[in-house]
C-alpha positions in Angstrom: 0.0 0.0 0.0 1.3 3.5 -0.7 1.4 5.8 1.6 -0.5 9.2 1.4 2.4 11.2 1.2 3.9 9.3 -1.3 1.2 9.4 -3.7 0.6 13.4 -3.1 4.5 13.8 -3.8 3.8 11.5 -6.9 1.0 13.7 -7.9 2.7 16.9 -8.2 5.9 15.8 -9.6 3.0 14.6 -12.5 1.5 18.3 -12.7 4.8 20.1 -13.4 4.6 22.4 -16.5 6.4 21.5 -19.9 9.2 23.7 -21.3 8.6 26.0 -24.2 11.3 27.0 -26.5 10.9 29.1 -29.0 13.5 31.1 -31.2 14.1 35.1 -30.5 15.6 37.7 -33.5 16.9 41.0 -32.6 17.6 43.5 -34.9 17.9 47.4 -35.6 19.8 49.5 -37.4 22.8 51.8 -37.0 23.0 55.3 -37.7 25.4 57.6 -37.4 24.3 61.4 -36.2 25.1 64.2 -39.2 28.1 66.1 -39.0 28.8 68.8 -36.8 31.6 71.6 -37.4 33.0 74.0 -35.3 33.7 77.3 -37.0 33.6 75.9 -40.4 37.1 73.8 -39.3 39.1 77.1 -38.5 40.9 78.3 -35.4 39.2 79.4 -32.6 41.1 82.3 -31.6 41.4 84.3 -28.4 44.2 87.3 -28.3 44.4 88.6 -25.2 46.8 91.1 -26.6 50.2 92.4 -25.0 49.1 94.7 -22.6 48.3 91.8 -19.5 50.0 93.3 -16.5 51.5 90.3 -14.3 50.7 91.5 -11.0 46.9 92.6 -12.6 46.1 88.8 -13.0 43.4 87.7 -11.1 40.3 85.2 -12.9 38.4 88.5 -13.7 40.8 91.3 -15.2 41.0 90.9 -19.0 37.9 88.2 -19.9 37.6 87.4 -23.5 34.5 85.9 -24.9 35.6 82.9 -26.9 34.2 83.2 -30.6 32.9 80.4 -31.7 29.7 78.5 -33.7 28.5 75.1 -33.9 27.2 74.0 -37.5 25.4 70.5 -37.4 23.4 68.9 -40.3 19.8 68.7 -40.1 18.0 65.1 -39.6 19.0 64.3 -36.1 16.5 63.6 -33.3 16.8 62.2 -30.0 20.6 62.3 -29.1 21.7 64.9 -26.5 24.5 67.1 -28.0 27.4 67.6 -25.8 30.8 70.0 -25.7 34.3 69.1 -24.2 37.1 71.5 -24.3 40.7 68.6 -23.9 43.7 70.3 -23.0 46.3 70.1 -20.1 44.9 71.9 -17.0 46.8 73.3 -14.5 47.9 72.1 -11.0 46.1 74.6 -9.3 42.9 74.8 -11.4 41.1 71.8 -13.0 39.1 74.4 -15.6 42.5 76.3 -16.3 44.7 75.6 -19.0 48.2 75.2 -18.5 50.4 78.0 -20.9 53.7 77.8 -21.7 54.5 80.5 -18.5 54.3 78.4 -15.5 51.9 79.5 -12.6 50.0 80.7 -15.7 47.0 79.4 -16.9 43.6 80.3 -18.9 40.2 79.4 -17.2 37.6 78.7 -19.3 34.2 79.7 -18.0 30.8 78.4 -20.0 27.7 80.5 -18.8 29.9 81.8 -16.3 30.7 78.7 -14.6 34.0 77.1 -14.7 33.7 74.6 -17.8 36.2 71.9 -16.4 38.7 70.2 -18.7 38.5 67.2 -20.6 34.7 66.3 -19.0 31.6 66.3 -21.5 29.1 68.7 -21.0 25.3 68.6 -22.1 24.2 71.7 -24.8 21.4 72.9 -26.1 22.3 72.6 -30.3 19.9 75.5 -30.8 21.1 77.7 -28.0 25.0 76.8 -27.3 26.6 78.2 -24.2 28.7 81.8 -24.1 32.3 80.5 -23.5 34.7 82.5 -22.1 38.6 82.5 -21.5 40.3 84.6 -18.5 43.8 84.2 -17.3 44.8 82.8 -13.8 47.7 82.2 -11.5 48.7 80.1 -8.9 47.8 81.5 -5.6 50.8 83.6 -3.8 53.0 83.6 -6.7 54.5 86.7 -8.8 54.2 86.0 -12.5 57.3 87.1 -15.2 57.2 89.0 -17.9 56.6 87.3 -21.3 54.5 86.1 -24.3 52.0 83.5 -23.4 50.3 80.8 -25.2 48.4 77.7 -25.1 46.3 75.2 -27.2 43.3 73.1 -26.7 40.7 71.2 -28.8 37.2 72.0 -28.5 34.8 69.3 -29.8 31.1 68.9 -30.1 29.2 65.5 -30.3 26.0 63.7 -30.2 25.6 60.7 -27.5 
C-alpha cells in the first residue's frame, strides 16, 4: 500500500509544467548622427593682446569671450549634444589651461561657470553656451614678464 504522502508527492511531480522553447531575432539599425563643425574647421582664436599686466592677473581682469559657432546637419532627433574642451589643466585649477609660462593658466568659464577640462558637458544645439577665457595664477606667486600661449581642442558630439 502506498502511503498518502507518497502518492501526493507522486501527484505533483505529474503536474509540473512542460518547457517552451521558441527562437528570439533582434535586430535594428545603426545610424550615425550628421556632422557637426565648429567654426567651419578654422581656429578658434582668443588674443588677449600684450598689454596683461603680471601682478593685474586675477580670474576677472582681462575676460575674453571665446568666438565660436556650432554647425550641425539637419535630420537628427533624439541624441543629446554635448561639448568638451581637452587640453592640459593646470595644478592649481582643473578648468585652467596650463600656458607655456608656469603658474599661468587660462580658465575657461561656460555660462559663467567654470567649464572643467576634458569632462563632457550637455548643450542645447539650438542655444550653445557663451564661452569665455580669462587668465589665472597660482595663488601667492608673482608671475614674469613674457609672451604667453596655449592650445586646446574643443569638440562637439552627439551621445
Amino acid at each position: 500500500m502506498i502511503s498518502p504522502r507518497c502518492f501526493s508527492a507522486a501527484l505533483l511531480l505529474g503536474c509540473m509544467p512542460l518547457r517552451a522553447e521558441i527562437n528570439t531575432i533582434f535586430y535594428g539599425a545603426l545610424n550615425e548622427p550628421p556632422p557637426c563643425i565648429i567654426n567651419n574647421g578654422e581656429l578658434v582664436d582668443v588674443d588677449f593682446g600684450d598689454r596683461v599686466g603680471v601682478r593685474k592677473v586675477d580670474g576677472q581682469n582681462y575676460i575674453q569671450t571665446v568666438n565660436y559657432r556650432i554647425t550641425c546637419e539637419s535630420g537628427i532627433s533624439g541624441m543629446a549634444m554635448g561639448l568638451k574642451l581637452t587640453g592640459n589643466a593646470t595644478g592649481f585649477d582643473s578648468a585652467a589651461l596650463q600656458t607655456n609660462i608656469t603658474d599661468l593658466g587660462i580658465r575657461l568659464l561656460q555660462n559663467g561657470q567654470p567649464f572643467v577640462l576634458n569632462q563632457r558637458i550637455n548643450i542645447d544645439a539650438a542655444n550653445p553656451p557663451v564661452l569665455q577665457a580669462v587668465p589665472v595664477k597660482k595663488q601667492g606667486v608673482e608671475l614674469k614678464a613674457g609672451a604667453f600661449t596655449v592650445t586646446a581642442t574643443l569638440l562637439a558630439d552627439y551621445q
